[in-house]
C-alpha positions in Angstrom: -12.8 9.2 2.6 -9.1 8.6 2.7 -6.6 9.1 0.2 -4.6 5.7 -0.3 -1.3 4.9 -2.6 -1.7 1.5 -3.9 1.5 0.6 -5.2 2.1 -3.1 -7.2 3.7 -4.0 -10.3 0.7 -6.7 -11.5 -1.8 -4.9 -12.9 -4.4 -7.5 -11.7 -3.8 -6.9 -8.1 -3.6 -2.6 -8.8 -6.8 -3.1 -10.3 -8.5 -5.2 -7.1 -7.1 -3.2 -4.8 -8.8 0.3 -6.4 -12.1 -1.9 -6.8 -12.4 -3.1 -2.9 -10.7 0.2 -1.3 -13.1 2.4 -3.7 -15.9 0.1 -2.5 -14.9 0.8 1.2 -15.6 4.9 0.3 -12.0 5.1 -0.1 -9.9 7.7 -3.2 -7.0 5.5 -4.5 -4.4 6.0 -6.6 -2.5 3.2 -8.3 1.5 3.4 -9.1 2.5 0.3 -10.9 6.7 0.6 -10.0 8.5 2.6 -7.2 9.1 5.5 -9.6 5.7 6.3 -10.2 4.8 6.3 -6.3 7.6 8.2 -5.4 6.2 10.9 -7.6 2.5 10.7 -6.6 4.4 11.1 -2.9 6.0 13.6 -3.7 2.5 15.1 -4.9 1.0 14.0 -2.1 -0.8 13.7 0.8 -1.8 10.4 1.0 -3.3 8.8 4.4 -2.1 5.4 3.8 0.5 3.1 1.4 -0.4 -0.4 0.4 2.7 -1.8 -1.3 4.1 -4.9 -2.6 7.7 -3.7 -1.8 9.3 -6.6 -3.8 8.5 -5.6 -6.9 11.1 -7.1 -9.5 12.6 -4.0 -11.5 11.6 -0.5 -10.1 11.0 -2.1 -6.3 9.2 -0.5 -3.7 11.8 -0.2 -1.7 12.6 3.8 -2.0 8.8 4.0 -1.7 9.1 2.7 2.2 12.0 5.0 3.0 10.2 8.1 1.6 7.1 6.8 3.9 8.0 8.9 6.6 5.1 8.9 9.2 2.7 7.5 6.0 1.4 4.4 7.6 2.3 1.3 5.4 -0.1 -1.8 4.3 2.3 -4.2 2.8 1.4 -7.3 0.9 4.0 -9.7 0.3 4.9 -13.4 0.2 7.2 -13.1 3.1 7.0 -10.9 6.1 11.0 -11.9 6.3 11.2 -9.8 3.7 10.5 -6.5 4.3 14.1 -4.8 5.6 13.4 -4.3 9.2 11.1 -1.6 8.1 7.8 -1.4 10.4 5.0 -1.4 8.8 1.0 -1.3 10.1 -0.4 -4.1 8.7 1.3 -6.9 6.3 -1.0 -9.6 4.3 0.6 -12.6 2.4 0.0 -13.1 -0.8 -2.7 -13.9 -2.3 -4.9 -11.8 -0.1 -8.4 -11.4 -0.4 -10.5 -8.1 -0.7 -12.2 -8.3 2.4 -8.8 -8.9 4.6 -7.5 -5.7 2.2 -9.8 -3.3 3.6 -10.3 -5.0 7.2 -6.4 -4.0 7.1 -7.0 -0.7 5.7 -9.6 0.0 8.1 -8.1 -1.0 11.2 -4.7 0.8 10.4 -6.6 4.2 9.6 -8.6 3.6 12.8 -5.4 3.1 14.3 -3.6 6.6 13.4 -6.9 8.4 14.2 -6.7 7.8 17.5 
């Protein structure tokens, strides 16, 4: 089981991601503003971030830069729009549960080696 920050400012989306990544076997914790993730980060560990990083008042921004070697999921409407900041994976939106934790799977597959 992995530990995953799931960070999104619509609750409907919070609440789908915790529902297919808990289904995967997956612990997930759900910060709906950059804020709130920043302070279960600074809690930590976590083995993985999915974020919407364009979130419209407390963005996700800070979130990304805190990151550090965190590998990032990020879901957003345009790749264009992500800084320059590398992440793992990226999936537009409106994604779909299954391409969530193919995503989340592959990336974690990834770090393990």
């Amino acid at each position: 089981m992995h530990r995953i920050l799931v960070v999104d400012d619509e609750p409907d989306s919070l609440l789908a991601a915790r529902a297919a990544l808990t289904g995967a076997g997956h612990d997930c914790v759900l910060a709906p503003d950059g804020p709130r993730a920043l302070a279960f980060l600074a809690a930590g560990p976590f083995d993985l971030i999915v974020i919407d990083p364009a979130m419209p008042l407390h963005d996700g921004w800070p979130v990304l830069a805190a990151a550090g070697a965190i590998p990032v999921v990020a879901i957003t409407s345009a790749p264009s729009g992500l800084g320059g900041r590398p992440v793992a994976a990226h999936l537009p939106k409106p994604w779909v549960a299954d391409e969530l934790v193919a995503a989340v799977a592959a990336v974690l597959a990834d770090r393990a080696g």
